[in-house]
C-alpha positions as CSV (number, residue, x, y, z in Angstrom):
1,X,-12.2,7.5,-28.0
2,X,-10.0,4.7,-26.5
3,X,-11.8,1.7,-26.0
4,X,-10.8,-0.5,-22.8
5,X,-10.1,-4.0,-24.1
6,X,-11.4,-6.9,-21.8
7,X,-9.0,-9.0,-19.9
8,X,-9.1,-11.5,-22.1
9,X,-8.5,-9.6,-25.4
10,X,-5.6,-7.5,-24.2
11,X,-2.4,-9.0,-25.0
12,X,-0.1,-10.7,-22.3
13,X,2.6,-13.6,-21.4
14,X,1.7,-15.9,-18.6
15,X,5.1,-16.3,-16.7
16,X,6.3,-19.5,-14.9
17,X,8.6,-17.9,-11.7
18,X,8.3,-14.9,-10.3
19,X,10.3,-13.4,-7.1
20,X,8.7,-11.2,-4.7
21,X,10.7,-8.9,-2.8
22,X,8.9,-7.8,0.5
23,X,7.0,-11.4,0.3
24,X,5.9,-11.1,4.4
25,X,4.4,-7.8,4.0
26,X,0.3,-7.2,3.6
27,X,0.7,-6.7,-0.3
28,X,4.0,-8.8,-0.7
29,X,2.5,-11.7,1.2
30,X,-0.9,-11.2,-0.7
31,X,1.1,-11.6,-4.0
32,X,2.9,-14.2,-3.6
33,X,-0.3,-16.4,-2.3
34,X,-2.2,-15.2,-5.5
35,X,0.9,-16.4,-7.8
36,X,1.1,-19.8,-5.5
37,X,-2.7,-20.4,-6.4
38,X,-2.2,-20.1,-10.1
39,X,0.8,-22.6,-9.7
40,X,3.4,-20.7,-10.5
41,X,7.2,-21.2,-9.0
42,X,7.2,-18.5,-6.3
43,X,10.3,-17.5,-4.6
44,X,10.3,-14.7,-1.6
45,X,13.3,-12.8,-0.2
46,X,12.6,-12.4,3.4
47,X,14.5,-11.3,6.5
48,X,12.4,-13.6,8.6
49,X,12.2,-17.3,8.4
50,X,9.4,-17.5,11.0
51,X,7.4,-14.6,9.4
52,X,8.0,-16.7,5.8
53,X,6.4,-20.0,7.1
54,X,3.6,-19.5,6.1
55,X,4.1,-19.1,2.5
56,X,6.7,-21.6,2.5
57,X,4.0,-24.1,3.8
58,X,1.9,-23.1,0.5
59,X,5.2,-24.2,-1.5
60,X,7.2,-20.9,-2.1
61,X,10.8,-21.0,-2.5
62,X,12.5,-18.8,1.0
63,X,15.7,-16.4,0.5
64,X,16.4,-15.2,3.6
65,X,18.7,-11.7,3.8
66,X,18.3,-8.0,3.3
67,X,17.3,-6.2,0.6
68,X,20.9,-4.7,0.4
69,X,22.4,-8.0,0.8
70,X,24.2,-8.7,-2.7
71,X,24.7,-12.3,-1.6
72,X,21.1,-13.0,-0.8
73,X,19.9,-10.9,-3.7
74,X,21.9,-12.6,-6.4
75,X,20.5,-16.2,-5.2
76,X,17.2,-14.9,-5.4
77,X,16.7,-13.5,-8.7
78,X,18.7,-16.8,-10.3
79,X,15.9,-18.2,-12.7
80,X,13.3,-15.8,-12.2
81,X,11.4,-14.6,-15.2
82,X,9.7,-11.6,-13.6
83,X,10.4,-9.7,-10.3
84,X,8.5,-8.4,-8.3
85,X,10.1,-5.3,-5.7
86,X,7.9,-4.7,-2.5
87,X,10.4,-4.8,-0.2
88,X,11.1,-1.1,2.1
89,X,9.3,-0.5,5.2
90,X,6.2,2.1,5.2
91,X,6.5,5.9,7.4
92,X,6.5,5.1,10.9
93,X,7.2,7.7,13.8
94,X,10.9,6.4,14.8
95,X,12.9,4.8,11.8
96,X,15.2,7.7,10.6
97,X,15.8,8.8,7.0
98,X,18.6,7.1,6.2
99,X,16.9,3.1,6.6
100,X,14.4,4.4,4.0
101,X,17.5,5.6,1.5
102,X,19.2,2.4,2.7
103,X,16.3,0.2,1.5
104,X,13.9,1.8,-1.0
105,X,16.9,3.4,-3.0
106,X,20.2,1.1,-2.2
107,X,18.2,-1.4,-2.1
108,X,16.3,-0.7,-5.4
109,X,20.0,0.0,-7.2
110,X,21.2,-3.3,-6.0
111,X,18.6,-5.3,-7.3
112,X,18.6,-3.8,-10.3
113,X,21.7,-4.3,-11.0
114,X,21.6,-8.3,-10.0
115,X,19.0,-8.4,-12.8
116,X,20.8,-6.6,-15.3
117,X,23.0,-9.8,-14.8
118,X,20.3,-12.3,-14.4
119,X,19.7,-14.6,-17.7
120,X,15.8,-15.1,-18.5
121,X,14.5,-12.0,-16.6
122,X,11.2,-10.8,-18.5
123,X,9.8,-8.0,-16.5
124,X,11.0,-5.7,-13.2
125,X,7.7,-3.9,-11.4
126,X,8.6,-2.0,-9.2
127,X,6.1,-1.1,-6.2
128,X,6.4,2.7,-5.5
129,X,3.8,4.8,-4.1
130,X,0.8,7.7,-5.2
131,X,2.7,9.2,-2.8
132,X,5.4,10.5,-4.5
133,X,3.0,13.1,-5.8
134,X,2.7,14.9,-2.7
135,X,-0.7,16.8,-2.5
136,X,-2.7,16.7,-5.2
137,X,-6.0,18.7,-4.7
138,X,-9.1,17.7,-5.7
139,X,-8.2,17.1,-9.0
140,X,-7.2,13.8,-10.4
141,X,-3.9,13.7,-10.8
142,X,-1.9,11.3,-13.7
143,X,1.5,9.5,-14.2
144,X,2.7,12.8,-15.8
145,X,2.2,15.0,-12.6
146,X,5.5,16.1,-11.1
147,X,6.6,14.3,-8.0
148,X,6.4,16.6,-5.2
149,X,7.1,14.3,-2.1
150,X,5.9,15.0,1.3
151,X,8.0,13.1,3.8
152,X,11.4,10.7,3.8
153,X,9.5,7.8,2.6
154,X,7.4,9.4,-0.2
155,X,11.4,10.9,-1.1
156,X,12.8,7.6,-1.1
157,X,10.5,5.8,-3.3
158,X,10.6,8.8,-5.4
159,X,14.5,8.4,-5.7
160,X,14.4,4.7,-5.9
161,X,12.0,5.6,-9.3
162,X,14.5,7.4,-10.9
163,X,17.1,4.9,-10.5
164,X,14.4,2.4,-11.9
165,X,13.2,4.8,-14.7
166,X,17.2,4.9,-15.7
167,X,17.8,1.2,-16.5
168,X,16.8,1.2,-20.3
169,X,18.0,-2.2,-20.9
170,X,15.5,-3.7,-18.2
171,X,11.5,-4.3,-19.2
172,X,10.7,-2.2,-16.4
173,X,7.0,-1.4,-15.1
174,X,6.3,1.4,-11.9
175,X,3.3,0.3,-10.3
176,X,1.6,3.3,-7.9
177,X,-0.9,1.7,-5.2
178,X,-3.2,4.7,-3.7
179,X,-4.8,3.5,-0.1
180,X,-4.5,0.1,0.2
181,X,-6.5,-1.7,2.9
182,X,-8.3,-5.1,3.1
183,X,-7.6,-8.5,5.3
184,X,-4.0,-8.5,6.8
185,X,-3.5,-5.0,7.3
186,X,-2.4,-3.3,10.2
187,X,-1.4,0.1,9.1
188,X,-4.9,1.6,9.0
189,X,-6.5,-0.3,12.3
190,X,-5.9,2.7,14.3
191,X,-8.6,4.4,12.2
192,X,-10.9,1.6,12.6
193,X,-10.9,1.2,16.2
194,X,-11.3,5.2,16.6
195,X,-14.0,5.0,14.5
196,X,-15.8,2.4,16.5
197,X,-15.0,3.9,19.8
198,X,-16.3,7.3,18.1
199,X,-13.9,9.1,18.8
200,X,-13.0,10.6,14.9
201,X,-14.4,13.8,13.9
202,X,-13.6,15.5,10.4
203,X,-10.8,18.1,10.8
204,X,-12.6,21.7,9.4
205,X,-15.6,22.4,6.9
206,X,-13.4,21.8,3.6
207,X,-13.3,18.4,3.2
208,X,-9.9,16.3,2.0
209,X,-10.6,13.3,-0.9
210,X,-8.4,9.9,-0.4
211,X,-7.9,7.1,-3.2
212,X,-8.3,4.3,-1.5
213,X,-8.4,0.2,-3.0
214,X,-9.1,-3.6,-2.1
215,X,-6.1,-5.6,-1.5
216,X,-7.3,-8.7,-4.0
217,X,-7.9,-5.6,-6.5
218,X,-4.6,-4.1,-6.0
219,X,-3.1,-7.7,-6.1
220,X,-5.0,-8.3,-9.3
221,X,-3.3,-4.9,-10.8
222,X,0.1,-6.2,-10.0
223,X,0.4,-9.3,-12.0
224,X,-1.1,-7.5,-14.6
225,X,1.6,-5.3,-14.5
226,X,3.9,-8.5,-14.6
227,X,2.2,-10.1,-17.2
228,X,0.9,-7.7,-19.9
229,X,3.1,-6.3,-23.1
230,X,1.6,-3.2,-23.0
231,X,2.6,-2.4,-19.5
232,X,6.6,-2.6,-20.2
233,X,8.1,1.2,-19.8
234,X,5.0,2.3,-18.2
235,X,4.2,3.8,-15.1
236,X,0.5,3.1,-13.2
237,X,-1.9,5.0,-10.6
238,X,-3.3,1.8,-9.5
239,X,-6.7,3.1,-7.1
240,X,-10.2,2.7,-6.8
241,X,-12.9,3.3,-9.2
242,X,-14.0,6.5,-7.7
243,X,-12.1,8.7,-4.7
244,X,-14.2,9.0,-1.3
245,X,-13.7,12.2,1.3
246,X,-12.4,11.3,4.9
247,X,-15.5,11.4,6.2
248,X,-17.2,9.2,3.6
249,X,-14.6,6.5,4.1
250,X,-15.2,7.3,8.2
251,X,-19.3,6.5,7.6
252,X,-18.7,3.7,5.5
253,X,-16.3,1.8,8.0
254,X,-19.0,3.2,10.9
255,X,-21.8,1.5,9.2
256,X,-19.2,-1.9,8.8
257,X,-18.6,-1.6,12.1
258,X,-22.4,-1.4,13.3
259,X,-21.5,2.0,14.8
260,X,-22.2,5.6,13.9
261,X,-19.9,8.8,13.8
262,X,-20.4,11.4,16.5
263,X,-21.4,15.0,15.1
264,X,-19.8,17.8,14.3
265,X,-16.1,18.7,13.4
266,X,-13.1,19.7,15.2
267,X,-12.0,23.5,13.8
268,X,-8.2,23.3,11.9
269,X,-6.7,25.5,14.7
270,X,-7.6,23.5,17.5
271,X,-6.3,20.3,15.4
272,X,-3.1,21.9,15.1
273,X,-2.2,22.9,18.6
274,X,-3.4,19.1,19.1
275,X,-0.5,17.7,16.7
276,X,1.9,20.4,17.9
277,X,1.6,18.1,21.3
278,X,1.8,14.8,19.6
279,X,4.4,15.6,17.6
280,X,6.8,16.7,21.0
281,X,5.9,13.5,22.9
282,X,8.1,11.3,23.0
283,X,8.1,8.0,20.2
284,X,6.7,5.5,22.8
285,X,4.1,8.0,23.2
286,X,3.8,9.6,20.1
287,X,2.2,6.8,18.4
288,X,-0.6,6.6,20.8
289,X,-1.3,10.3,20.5
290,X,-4.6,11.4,18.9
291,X,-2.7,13.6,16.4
292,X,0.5,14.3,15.2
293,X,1.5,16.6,12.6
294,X,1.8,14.0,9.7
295,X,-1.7,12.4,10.5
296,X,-3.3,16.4,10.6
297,X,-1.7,16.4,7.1
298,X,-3.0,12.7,5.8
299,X,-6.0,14.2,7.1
300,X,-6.6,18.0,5.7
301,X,-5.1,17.2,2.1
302,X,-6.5,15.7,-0.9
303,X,-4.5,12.6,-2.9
304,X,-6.6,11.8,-5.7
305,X,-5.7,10.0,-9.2
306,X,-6.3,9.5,-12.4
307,X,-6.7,5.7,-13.1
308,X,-7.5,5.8,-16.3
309,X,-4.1,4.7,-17.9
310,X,-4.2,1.2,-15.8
311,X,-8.2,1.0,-17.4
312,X,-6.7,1.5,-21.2
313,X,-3.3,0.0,-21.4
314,X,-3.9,-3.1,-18.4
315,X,-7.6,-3.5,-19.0
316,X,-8.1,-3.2,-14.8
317,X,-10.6,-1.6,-13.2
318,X,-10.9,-2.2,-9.5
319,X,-13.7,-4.3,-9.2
320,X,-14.5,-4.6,-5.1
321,X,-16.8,-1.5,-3.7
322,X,-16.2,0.2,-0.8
323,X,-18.8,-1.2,1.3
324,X,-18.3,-4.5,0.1
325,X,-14.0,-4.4,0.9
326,X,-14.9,-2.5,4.4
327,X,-17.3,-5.3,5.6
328,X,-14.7,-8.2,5.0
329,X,-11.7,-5.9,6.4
330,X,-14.0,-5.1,9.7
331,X,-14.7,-8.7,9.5
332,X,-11.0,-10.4,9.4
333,X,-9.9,-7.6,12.5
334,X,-12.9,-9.3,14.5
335,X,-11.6,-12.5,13.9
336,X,-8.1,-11.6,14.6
337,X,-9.1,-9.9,17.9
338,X,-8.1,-6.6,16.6
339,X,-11.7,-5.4,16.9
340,X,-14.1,-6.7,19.7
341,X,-17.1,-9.4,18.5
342,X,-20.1,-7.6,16.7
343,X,-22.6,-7.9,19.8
344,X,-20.1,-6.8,22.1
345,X,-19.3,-3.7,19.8
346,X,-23.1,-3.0,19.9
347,X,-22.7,-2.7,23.6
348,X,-20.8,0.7,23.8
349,X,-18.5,-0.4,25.9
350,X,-14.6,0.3,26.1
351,X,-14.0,-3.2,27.2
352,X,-12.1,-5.2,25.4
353,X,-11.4,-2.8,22.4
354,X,-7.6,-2.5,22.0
355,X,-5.8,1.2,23.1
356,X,-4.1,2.1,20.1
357,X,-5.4,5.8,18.7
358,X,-5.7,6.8,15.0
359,X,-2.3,6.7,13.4
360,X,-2.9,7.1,9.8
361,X,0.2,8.2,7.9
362,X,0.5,8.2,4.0
């Protein structure tokens, strides 16, 4: 039997500077403020100036351009030790196929080859997805599962691993985040505030498992990717302790909310001619819709995974439960208006809770 090393007993190399790719996104942004904390020289490559302020007024170095902007990219990885590639937007309803190729994998390819280039580089992670697994079943799967991608952007970070798994003069590491949710996200408020507006019903009897984790766990699994030996050449499912089914993760962020789920299910078939509807509105409205064919999907499937290789070879285990990560994520969308105040949630009342309908995708 392996035995799981603690932190401090598993081999690693503190760096000095680190890039971040992607800095302004929920897990790019919470990085970069974790790497600022421990003092280390922290530069971003952003789009945004405005959107980088805030990190900047922590002490983080700004590169404003593109991803695929060679200029901008070559200026940002000068001096870096270790880099870390976030950048690539998510699957939302409207972008077409080619911006994901045209950031996840030209993107990917360029900056790989600026560090090929860049003197002093130590380590390259690259962010990808659990996604590019597809469907897994209820069965865990591991790093060794074939990737069976399910949309454009589970295709594009599948593509943009190949190109990194290619580069065998690069200390490369592919880090795989399962659900992340926490503070600063705004990908998975939909399902909170049809949740607390009770509105979400489990889709059929057979119930679908998700993988979710804590963004200051997921942060935490990152820089060990950047910073232990072990982890160069690897690839990580980086997830919770333990899976949870839809409607487990539903109850759980009812009871953070104060709020309980209504009864009952809605049968497959009717859920179906539901996202057949969605899916023909058009993108204004298609967001808004209660289903669309990717959310019944997200919603009827199992992504589950093994974690056990991060446990052996990083020493991480996620260390925030589910109730605990739900309580402070319910708690920061109150604060940020994106949820109404606790008593007035405890009212009943549709006033005041923002219209925006589930709109989950992987």
């Amino acid at each position: 039997m392996t035995q799981i090393a603690s932190n401090s007993e598993a081999p690693s190399t503190p760096y000095r500077t680190a890039l971040v790719t992607g800095g302004t996104g929920f897990l790019g942004a919470s990085l970069a403020r974790r790497l600022l904390c421990e003092r280390v020289r922290v530069r971003v490559l952003a789009r945004s100036s405005t959107k980088a302020k805030p990190l900047a007024d922590m002490g983080a170095e700004v590169v404003i351009g593109d991803v695929t902007d060679q200029t901008a990219i070559e200026a940002a990885v000068q001096g870096m030790q270790v880099v870390y590639h976030l950048a690539g937007p998510l699957l939302i309803p409207g972008i077409p196929a080619s911006e994901y190729q045209r950031t996840h994998v030209l993107g990917t390819t360029l900056l790989l080859d600026c560090c090929e280039k860049a003197p002093g580089l130590e380590r390259f992670v690259y962010c990808s997805t659990t996604g590019v697994l597809g469907v897994t079943g209820d069965q865990p799967a591991d790093e060794n599962a074939p990737l069976r991608p399910t949309n454009v952007y589970e295709q594009a970070k599948a593509d943009a691993e190949t190109e990194v798994r290619r580069r065998d003069c690069l200390p490369v590491v592919i880090a795989r985040p399962g659900l992340v949710y926490g503070p600063g996200d705004i990908h998975l408020l939909p399902f909170f505030q049809t949740i607390l507006r009770r509105r979400f019903r489990p889709i059929g009897h057979r119930q679908a498992w998700l993988h979710p984790i804590y963004i200051d766990d997921m942060t935490e699994a990152l820089v060990l990717c950047g910073r232990r030996h072990a982890a160069i050449g690897e690839c990580f499912h980086l997830a919770g302790k333990e899976p949870v089914q839809i409607s487990g993760l539903a109850s759980a962020i009812a009871r953070a909310e104060g709020t309980k789920l209504p009864s009952g299910s809605i049968p497959v078939a009717a859920a179906r001619m539901v996202a057949g509807l969605g899916d023909r509105l058009p993108l204004g409205l298609r967001q808004r819709a209660p289903l669309t064919g990717s959310r019944l999907d997200f919603l009827t499937h199992s992504r589950v995974y093994d974690v056990s290789k991060a446990m052996r070879l990083l020493s991480f285990a996620a260390g925030t439960d589910l109730s605990t990560g739900l309580a402070r994520t319910v708690a920061w969308y109150r604060q940020h208006g994106y949820l109404p105040a606790e008593t007035a949630s405890r009212d009943r009342t549709e006033k005041g809770v923002p219209r925006c309908e589930f709109g989950i995708t992987s």
